[in-house]
C-alpha positions in Angstrom: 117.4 74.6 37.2 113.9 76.2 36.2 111.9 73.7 38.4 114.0 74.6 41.5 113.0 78.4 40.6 109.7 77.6 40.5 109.3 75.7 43.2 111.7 77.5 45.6 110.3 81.4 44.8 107.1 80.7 45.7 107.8 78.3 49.1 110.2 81.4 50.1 107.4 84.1 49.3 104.8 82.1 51.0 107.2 81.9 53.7 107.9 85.3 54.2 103.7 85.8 53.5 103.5 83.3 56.9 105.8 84.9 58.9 104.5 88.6 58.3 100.8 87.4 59.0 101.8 85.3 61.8 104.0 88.4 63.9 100.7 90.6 62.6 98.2 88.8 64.4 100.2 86.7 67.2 103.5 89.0 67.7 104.5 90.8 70.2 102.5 94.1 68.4 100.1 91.8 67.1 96.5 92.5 66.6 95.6 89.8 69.7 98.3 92.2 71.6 96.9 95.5 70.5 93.2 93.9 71.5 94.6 93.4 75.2 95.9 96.4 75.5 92.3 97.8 74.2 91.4 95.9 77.5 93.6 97.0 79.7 93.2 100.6 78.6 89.4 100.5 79.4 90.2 98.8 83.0 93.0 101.8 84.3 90.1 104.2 82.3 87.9 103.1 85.1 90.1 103.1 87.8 91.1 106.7 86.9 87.0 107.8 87.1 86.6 106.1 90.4 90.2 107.2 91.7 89.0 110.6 90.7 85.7 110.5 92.3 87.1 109.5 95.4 89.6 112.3 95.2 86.5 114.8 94.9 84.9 113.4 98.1 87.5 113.6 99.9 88.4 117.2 99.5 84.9 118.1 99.5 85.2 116.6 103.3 88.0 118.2 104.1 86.7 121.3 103.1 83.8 120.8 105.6 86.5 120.1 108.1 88.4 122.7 107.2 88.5 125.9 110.3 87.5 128.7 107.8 84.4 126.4 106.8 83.8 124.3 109.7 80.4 122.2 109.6 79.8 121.7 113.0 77.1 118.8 111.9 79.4 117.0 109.8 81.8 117.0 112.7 79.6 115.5 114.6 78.0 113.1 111.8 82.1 112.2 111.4 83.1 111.5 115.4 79.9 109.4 115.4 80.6 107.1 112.8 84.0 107.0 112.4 85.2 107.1 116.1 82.5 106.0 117.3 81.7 108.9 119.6 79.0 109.3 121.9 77.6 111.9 124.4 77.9 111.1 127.9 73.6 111.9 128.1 73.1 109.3 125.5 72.0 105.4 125.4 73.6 103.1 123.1 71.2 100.3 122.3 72.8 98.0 120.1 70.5 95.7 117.2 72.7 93.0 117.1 
């Protein structure tokens, strides 16, 4: 009766020391999860800034468009490029 004491209390506590180690590195809050999400966090983190920055252009050119602030030479700059506009005075030479 002592020998199965003394073998099965510490098979059960290593056991229990395996299964807490192995949920706390490979479970499903697990440091190899927590390092992904690290990951992941730094990606969207990115995404945001260049989300963001692309926000600010754009209502920095709609501003320009805009009729209380028109900018007559950003119109123009915009129906070139965009739409491909030209005047009927002009000469398109293309460098393809």
């Amino acid at each position: 009766m002592r020998t199965l004491k003394a073998i099965f209390l510490p098979a059960a506590l290593g056991a229990v020391i395996v299964y807490f180690s192995y949920h706390a590195l490979a479970g499903e809050q697990g440091l190899a999860q927590w390092t992904e999400l690290q990951g992941e966090e730094e990606r969207l983190e990115a995404e945001l800034a260049a989300l963001e920055a692309q926000r600010d252009e754009m209502q920095i050119s709609l501003e320009r468009l805009r009729d209380e602030t028109l900018d007559s030479d950003y119109l123009e700059e915009v129906a070139r490029t965009k739409l491909s506009y030209v005047r009927s005075d002009e000469l398109i030479i293309s460098s393809r």
